[in-house]
N, C-alpha and C positions, 0 to 999 in steps of 0.2 A: 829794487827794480822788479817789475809784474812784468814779463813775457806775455805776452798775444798773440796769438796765432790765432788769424782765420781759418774757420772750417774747408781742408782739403777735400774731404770724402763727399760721394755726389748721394748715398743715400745707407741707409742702414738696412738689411735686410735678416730677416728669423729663420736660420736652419734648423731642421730639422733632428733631429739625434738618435743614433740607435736606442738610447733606454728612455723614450718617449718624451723625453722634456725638448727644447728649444735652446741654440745659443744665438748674440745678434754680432751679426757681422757687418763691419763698416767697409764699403766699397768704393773704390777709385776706378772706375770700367777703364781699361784696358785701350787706348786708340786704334790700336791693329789686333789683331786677334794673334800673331805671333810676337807679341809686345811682349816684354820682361815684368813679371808680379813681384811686389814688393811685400811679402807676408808678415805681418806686425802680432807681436807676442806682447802686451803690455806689463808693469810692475803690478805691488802688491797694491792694491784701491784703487787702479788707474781708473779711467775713466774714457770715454772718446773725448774728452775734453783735454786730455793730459797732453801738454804742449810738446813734449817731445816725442809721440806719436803722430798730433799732426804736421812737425815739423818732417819726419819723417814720408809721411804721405806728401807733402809738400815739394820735397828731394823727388820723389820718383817724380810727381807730373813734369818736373824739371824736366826729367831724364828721357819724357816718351813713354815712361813703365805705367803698369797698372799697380794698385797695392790692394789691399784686402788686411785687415785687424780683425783678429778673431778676441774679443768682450768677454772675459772670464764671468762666468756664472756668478750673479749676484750686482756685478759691477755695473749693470745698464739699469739699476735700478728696482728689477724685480729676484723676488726669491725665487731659486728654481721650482719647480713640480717634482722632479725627485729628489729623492732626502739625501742630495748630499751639496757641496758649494765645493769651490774650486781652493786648490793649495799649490805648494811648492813641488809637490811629485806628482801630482794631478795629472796624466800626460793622453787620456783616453780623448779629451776635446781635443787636441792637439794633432794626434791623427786621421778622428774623424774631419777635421777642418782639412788639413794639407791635402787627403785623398781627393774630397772633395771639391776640392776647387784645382787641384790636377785634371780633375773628371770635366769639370765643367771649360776649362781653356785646357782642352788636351796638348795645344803646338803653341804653348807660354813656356817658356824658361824660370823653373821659381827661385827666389832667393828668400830670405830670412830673415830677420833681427826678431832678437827677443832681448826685454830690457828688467835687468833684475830678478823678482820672482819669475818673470817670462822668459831670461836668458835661463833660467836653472830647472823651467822646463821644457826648454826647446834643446839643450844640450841632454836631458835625461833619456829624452824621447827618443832623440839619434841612437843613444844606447842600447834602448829597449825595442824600436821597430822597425823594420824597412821601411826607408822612405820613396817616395815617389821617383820617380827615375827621372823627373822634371827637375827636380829642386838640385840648384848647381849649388850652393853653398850658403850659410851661414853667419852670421854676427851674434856673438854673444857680449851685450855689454853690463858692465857693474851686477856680472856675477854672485850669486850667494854659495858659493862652491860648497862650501861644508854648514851644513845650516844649524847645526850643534855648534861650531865653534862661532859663527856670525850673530847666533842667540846669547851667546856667554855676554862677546863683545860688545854688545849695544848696550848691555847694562852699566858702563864705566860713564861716567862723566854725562857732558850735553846731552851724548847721544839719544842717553834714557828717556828723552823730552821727544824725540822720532817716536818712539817706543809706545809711549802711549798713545802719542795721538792716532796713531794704528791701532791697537787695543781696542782702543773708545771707538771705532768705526765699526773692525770688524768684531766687538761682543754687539754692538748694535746687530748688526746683521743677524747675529747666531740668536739673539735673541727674538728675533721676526722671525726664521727660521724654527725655533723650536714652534712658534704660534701655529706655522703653517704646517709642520710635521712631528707632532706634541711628543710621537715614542721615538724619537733620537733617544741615544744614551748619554744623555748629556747631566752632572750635576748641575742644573740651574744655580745655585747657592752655589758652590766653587766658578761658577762661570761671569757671578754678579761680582767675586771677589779680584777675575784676575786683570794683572795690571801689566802683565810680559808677555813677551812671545812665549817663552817656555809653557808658563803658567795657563794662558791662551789653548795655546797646541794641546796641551797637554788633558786640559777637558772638555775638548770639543774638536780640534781638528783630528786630532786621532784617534777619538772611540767610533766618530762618524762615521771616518774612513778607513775602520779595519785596523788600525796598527795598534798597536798595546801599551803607547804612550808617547809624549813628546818625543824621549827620547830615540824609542823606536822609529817613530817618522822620521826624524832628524836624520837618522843611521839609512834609513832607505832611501830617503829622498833626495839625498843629497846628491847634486850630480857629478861630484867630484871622483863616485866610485864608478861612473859611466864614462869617464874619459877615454880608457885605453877601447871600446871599442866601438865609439864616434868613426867614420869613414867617407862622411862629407867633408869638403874642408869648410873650416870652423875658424872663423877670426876671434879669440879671446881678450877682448877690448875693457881692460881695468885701471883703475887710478891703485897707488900703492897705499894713499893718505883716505881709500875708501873708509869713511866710518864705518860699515854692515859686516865689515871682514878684517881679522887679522891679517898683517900684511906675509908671515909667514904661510897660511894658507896658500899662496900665490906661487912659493915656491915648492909646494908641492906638485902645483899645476903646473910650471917648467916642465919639473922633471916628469910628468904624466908626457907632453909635447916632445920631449927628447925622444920619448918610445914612437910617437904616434905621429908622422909625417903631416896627418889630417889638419892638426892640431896646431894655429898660429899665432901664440900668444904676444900681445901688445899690450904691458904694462906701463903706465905713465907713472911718472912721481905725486904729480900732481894732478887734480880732477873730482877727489872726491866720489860723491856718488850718483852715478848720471851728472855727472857738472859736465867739467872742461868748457866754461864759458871764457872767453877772451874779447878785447875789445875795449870798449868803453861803456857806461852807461846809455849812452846817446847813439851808438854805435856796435851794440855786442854781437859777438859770434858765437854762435854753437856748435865747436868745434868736432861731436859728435858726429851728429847728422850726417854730415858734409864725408865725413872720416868716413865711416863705413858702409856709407851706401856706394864711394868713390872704389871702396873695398872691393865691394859685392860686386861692380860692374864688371872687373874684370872679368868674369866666370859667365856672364852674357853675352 
């Protein structure tokens, strides 16, 4: 079964960025100018095409909300102008985006989802910045909470067949990337070789961005060490049968939620990664969507 979604968003527009490059942001304008924003964080290679993004923008025109999807660098297609691409701790577009669009609908109410690598940098972010005094609350779905142990895990079984077909995307990228910024510090030969996330990360996401190895990034990025001082509330929306994660993981994120009231975790048994479709063929549901944007309205 192929999902379809028709295009939500009424047009794409290029912000501008403090360190001179550009990010594109997909827009749903707002009906009233005190309408509720729907702020969309996508996975790893999303795309504006990635169907449960637009289904997501799709829920808010339901709702009367505006949305707005902020396009991790790289993902609309062009390489950035500075020499670096977007990751899992990535969190600086993040805030230039939310301030910004606080700025521009100052008497909007903002709310949140981030999905996957997007949910583990929209939870880091909470960690690391003030956020706007607009943004009532959050969705993080199918989390990569600890990206060291989510890296081990992928390497068992099927899974390992996700694994590269991400690889083979993003060394495509790194490899357009070094063309258009030749002194990265990147081994090309270890970069033509890697076939994992670790391996991946390891020579190219983290010499580019400062950290001193896979494992290093892993260790920082991860936003499981940001939980206790998240202060939005934060719906934590995961399946336990996630492939990307150990289901033990999950219980450490409990017990992070028992300290930290913010903190609303909702584990399924079942769902997988970004799934939780029910239904029929003829007939499916995506039980997501529905779920926590029904979440987030509360808080508007």
């Amino acid at each position: 079964m192929v999902r379809r979604v028709p295009p939500a968003h009424e047009r794409i527009e290029l912000w501008a960025t403090p360190d001179g490059d550009d990010v594109s942001v997909a827009i749903v304008e707002p009906p009233q100018p005190q309408a509720p924003i729907l702020t969309i964080f996508h996975g790893l290679e999303g795309t504006i095409r990635s169907t449960y993004a637009q289904g997501l923008m799709h829920h808010a025109r339901q709702r009367g909300w505006g949305a707005a999807m902020l396009i991790w660098r790289s993902c609309d297609g062009r390489i950035p102008r500075a020499p670096r691409m977007y990751h899992s701790g990535e969190t600086s577009d993040a805030q230039f985006f939310l301030h910004a669009l606080a700025a521009r609908y100052p008497g909007a109410p903002l709310v949140s989802v981030g999905v996957s690598l997007g949910a583990n940098v929209l939870l880091k972010w909470l960690g690391e910045y003030q956020a706007p005094p607009t943004l009532r609350a959050v969705a993080a779905v199918s989390t990569p909470f600890d990206l060291g142990a989510g890296s081990r895990h992928l390497e068992r079984g099927f899974s390992r067949l996700y694994v590269r077909h991400f690889v083979r995307s993003l060394r495509r990228k790194a490899l357009a990337a070094l063309t258009v910024h030749p002194t990265l510090p990147v081994d090309r030969a270890r970069l033509l070789r890697a076939r994992t996330f670790w391996e991946f990360d390891d020579v190219f996401t983290a010499p580019v961005h400062g950290y001193r190895g896979a494992d290093d990034y892993y260790a920082r990025a991860s936003s499981l060490g940001f939980l206790p001082r998240v202060r939005t509330p934060a719906l934590l929306f995961s399946a336990v049968d996630d492939p990307f994660l150990p289901a033990e993981v999950l219980d450490v994120v409990r017990s992070h939620a028992r300290e930290n009231s913010a903190l609303q975790p909702d584990f399924t048994p079942r769902g997988g990664h970004v799934g939780w479709v029910s239904g029929s063929p003829l007939a499916p549901h995506y039980y997501m969507e529905a779920h926590v944007t029904s979440w987030l309205a509360r808080f508007v």
